[in-house]
Every structure is written in C-alpha cells, then in structure tokens.
Residue frames as qw, qx, qy, qz and C-alpha x, y, z in Angstrom:
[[0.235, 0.832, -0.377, -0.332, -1.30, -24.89, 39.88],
 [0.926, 0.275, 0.254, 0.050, 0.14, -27.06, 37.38],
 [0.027, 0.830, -0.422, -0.365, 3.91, -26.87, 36.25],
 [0.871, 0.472, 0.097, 0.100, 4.38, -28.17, 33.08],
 [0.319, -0.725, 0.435, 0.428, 8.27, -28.21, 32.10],
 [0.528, 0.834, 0.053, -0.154, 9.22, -27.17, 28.80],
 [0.709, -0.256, 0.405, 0.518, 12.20, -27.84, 26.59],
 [0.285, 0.872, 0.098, -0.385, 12.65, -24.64, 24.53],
 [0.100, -0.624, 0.641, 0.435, 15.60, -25.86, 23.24],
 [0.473, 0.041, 0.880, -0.026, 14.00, -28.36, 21.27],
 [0.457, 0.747, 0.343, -0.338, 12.09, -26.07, 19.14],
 [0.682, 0.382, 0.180, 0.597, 13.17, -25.03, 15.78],
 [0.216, -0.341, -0.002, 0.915, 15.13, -21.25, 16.39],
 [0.415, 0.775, 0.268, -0.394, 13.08, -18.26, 15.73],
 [0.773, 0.200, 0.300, 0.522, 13.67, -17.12, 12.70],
 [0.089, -0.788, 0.047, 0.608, 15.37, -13.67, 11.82],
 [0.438, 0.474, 0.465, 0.606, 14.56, -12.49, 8.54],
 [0.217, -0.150, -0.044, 0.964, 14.59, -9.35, 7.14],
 [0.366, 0.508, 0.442, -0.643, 11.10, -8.67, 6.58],
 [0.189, -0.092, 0.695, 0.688, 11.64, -9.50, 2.40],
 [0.017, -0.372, -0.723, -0.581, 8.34, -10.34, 1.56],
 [0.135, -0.711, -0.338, 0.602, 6.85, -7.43, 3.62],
 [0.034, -0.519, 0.403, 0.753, 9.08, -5.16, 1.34],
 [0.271, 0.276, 0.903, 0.187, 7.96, -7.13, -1.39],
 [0.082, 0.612, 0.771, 0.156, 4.91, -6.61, -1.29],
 [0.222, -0.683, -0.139, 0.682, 5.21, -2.81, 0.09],
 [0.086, 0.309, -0.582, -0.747, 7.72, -1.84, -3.36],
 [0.002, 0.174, 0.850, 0.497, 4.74, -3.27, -5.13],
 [0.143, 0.850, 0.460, -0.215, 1.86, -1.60, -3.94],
 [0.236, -0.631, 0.121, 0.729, 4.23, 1.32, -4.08],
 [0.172, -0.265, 0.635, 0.705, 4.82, 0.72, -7.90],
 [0.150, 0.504, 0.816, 0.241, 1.29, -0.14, -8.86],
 [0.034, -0.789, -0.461, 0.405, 0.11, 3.10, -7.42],
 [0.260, -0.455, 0.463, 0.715, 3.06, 4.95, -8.87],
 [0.194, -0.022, 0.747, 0.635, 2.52, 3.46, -12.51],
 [0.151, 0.744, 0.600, 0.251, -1.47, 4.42, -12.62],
 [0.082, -0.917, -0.225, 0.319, -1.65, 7.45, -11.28],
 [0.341, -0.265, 0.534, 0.727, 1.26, 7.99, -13.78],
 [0.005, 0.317, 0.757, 0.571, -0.87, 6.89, -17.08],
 [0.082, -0.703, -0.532, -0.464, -4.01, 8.61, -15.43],
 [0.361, 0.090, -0.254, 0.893, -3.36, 11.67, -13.77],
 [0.475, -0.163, 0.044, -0.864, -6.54, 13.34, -11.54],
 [0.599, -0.299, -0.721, -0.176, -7.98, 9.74, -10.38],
 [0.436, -0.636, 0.301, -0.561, -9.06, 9.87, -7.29],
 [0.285, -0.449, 0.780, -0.331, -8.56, 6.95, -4.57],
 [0.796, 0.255, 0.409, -0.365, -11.62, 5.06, -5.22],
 [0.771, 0.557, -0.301, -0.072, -10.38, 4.57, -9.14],
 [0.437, 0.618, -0.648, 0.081, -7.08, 3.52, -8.03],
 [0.404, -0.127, 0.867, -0.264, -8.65, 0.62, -5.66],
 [0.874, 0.255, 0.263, -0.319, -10.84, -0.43, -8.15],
 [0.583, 0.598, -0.550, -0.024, -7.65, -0.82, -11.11],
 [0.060, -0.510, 0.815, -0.269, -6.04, -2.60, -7.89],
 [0.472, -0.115, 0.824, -0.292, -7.94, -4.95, -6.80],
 [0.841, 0.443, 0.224, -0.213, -10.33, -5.95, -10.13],
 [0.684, 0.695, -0.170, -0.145, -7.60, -5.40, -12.80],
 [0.299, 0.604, -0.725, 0.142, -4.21, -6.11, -11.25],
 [0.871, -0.293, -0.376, -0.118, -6.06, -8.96, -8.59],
 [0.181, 0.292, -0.637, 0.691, -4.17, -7.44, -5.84],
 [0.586, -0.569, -0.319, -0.481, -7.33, -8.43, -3.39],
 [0.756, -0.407, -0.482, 0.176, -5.64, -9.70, -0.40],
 [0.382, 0.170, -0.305, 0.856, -4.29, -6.78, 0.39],
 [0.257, -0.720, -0.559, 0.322, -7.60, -5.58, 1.86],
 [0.152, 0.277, 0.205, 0.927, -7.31, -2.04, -0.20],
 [0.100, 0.831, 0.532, -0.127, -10.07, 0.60, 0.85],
 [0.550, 0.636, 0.102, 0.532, -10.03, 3.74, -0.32],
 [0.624, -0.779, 0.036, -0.060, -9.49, 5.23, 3.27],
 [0.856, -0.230, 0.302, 0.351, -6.23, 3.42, 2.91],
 [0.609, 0.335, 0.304, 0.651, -4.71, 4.73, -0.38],
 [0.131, 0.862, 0.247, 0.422, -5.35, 7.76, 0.94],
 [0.582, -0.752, 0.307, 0.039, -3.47, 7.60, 4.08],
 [0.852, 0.058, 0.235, 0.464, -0.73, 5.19, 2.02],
 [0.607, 0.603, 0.152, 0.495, 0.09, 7.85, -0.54],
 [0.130, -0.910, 0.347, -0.187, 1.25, 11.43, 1.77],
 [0.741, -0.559, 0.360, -0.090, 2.95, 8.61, 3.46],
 [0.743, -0.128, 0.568, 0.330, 5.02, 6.38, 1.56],
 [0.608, 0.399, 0.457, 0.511, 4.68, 8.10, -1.90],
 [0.098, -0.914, -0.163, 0.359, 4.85, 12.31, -1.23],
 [0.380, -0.474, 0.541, 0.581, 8.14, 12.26, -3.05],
 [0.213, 0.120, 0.788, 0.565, 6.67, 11.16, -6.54],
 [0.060, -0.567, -0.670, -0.476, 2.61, 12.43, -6.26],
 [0.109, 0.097, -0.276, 0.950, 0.86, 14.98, -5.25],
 [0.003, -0.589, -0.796, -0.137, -3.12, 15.63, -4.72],
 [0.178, 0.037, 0.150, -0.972, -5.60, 18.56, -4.52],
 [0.412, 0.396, 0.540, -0.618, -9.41, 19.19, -3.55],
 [0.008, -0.220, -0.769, -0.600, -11.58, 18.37, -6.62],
 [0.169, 0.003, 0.381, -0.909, -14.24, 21.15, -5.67],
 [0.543, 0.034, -0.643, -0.539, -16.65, 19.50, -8.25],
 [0.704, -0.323, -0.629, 0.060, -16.92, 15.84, -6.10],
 [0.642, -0.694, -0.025, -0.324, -15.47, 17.23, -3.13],
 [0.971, -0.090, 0.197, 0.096, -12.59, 14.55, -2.95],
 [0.515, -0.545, 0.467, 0.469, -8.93, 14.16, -3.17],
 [0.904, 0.403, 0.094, -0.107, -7.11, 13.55, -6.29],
 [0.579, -0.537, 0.467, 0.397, -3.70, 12.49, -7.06],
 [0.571, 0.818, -0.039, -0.057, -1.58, 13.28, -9.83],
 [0.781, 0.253, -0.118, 0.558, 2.39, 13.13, -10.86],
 [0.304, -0.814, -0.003, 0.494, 4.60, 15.47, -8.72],
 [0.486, 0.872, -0.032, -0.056, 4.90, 18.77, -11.47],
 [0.136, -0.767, 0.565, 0.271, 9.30, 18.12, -10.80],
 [0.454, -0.124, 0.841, 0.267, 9.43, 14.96, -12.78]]
C-alpha cells in the first residue's frame, strides 16, 4: 500500500454557484418550446425537435423526441396541453385553452 499525502488546502475552493447556466439554459428550452407550440398549435414532438435543433441550432442539447415529451407534462403543464391524434396515433401539444 502506498500513502501518498495530499495538501487539499492547496487546491483552488470548490466552487458554489447557483446552478445559472443550468437555469439558463432550462428557461430557454422552456421558452423555445413555449413560443412554437404557441405560433403552431397541434405539432407533435417530432416537429418541435426538428424547429429545435435545425432552425434554432439548439443541437447540443441532445433533443429526442422521447424527451420533449417527457420535458413538457413536466416543466411546462401550466402553459400546454396535448391530446391523442387518433389519425397518427401520437401526442400533440397545443396552448393551454385559459390563456
């Protein structure tokens, strides 16, 4: 066994942030999703990862549509709503009908 001895105090302190560009980047999915599904009302998930990632070049964010479907009950339930499109089969999401 080998004992190596360490001087932690020497390092730079962790740092304690508030998670800004987390949030960031969160309130900005949050608002892209928001601001199509505003202007086109009935898209389904799939349309609103392709506007994301080809048109606004949001690619690193590793969109699927799997995701934006779990994102939106979650984080956006307050503002949209969705129903079965019996036609495809397949979510769609629209403006909640109080605003």
């Amino acid at each position: 066994m080998i004992w190596v001895d360490c001087d932690f105090w020497l390092m730079s302190p962790p740092t304690i942030g508030k998670g800004t560009q987390k949030k960031a980047r969160l309130q900005r999915l949050k608002d892209e999703i928001k601001r199509f599904v505003f202007a086109n009302p009935g898209c389904s998930a799939q349309t609103i990862v392709a506007h994301l990632t080809h048109d606004k070049k949001l690619k690193n964010h590793g969109l699927t549509p799997r995701k934006v479907g779990f994102f939106i009950p979650r984080h956006l339930k307050a503002q949209l709503t969705w129903w079965q499109d019996h036609v495809a089969g397949r979510r769609v999401y629209g403006p909640e009908d109080s605003e």
